[in-house]
C-alpha positions in Angstrom: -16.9 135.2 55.1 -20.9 134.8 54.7 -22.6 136.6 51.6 -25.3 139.3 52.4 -28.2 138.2 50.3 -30.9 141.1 49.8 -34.3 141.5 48.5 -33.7 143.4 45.6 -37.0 144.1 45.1 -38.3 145.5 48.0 -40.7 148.6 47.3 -39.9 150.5 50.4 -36.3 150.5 49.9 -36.5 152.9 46.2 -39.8 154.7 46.9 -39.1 158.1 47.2 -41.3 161.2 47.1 -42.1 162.6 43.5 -39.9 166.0 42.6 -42.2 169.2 42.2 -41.4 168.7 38.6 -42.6 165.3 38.5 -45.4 165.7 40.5 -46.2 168.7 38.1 -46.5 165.8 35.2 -48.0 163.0 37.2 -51.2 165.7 37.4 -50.6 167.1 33.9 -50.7 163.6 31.8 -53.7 162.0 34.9 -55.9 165.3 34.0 -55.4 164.6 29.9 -55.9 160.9 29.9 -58.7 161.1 32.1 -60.4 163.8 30.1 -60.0 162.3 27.0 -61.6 159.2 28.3 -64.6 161.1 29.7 -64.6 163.0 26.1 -65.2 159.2 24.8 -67.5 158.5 27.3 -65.5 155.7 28.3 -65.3 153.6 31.5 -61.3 152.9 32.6 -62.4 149.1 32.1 -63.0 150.0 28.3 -60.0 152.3 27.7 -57.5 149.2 29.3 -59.2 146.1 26.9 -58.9 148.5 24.2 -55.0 150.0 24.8 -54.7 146.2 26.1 -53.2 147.5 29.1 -54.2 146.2 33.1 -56.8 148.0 34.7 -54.9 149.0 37.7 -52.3 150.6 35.6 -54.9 153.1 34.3 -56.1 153.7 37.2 -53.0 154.5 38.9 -52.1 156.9 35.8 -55.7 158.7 36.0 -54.6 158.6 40.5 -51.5 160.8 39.9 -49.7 157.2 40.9 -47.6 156.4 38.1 -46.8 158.0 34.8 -47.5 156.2 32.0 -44.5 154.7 29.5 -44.0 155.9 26.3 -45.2 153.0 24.8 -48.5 153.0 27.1 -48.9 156.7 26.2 -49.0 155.4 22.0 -51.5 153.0 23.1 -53.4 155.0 25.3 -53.6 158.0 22.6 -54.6 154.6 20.2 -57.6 153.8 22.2 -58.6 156.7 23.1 -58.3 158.2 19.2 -56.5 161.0 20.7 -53.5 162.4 18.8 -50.0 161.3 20.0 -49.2 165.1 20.7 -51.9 165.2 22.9 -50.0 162.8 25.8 -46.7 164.6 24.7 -46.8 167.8 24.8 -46.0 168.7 28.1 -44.6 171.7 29.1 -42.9 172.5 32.3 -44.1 175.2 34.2 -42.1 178.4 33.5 -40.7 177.7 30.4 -41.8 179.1 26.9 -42.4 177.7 23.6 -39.9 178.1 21.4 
């Protein structure tokens, strides 16, 4: 009996469309790191060397792309001298603080 191999890797096969609520923070944490980088008067070239993370990365978090890890948001709020709470403290819409 022959064994089905598979790419398991291929892109097409697990993308999927954002939820709303996702897509709600994809524009939430791309709107805060990009204005904290304009803030700084920063290009996205500067904000990556210093947050020593690629390029395209921060670009696709500043697109709406991709949201950034954890650990990229500590080293984003790092480089950009931001406070941690600032990339955190997302709230969905329609819910109240506590």
């Amino acid at each position: 009996m022959p064994i089905e191999v598979r790419n398991f890797f291929d892109p097409n096969e697990f993308h999927r469309e954002p939820s709303p609520g996702m897509e709600h923070w994809l524009k939430w944490i791309s709107s805060r790191v990009a204005t904290a980088r304009a803030k700084r008067g920063w290009t996205i070239e500067q904000v990556a060397r210093v947050a020593n993370l690629p390029i395209d990365y921060i670009y696709q978090v500043e697109a709406g792309i991709i949201g950034p890890s954890h650990l990229a948001r500590e080293k984003l709020a790092y480089a950009l001298e931001c406070n941690k709470g600032y990339l955190e403290s997302y709230e969905p819409p329609g819910q109240k603080k506590a």
